[in-house]
C-alpha positions as CSV (number, residue, x, y, z in Angstrom):
1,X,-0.5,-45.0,-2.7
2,X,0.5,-43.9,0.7
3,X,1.0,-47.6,2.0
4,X,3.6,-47.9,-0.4
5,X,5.2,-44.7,0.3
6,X,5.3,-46.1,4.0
7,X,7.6,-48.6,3.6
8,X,10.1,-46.0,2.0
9,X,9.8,-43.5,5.0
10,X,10.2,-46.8,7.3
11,X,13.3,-47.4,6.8
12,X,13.7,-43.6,8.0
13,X,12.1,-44.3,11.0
14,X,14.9,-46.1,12.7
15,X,16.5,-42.4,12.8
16,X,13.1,-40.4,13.9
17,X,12.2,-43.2,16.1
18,X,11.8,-40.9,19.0
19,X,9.3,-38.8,16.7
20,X,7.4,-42.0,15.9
21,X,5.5,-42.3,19.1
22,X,3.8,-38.9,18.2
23,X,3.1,-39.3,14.5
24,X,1.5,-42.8,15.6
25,X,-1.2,-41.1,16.7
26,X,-1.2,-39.5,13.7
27,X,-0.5,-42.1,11.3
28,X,-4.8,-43.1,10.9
29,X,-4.7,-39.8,8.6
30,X,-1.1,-40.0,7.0
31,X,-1.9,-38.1,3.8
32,X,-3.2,-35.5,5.9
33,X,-0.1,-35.5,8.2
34,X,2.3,-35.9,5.3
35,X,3.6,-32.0,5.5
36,X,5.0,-32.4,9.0
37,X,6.8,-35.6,7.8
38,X,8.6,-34.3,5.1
39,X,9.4,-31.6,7.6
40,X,10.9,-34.0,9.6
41,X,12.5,-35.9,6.9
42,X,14.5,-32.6,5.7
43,X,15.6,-32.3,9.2
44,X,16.6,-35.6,9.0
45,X,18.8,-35.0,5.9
46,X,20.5,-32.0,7.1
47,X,22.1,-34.2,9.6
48,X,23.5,-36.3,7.3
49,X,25.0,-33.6,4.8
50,X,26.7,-32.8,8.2
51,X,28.0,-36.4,8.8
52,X,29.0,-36.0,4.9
53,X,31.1,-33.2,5.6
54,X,33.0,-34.9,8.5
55,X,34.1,-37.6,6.6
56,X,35.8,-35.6,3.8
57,X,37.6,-33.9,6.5
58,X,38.9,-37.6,7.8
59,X,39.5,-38.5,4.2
60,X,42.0,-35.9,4.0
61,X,44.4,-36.8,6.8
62,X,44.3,-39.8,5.9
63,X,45.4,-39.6,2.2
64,X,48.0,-37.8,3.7
């Protein structure tokens, strides 16, 4: 099951690629290591909401 999740979070990892090199080490017990991922990935996502909120503030102006 978790080598199919894995190709979902890999397309994630182009952003946490600087994180990668330490969950490699981890990656021979990934359900173990899981938690700290989705950890990550929530990081991950706040980020965006804040790229989110950028471009409605752009949109605006530029209905204008």
């Amino acid at each position: 099951m978790a080598s199919g999740q894995r190709s979902v979070v890999s397309g994630q990892w182009s952003a946490v690629s600087g994180q990668r090199s330490v969950v490699s080490g981890q990656w021979s017990v990934v359900s173990g290591q899981w938690s700290v991922v989705s950890g990550q990935r929530s990081a991950v996502s706040g980020q965006r909401s804040v790229v989110s909120s950028q471009r409605s503030v752009v949109s605006g102006p530029t209905g204008q």
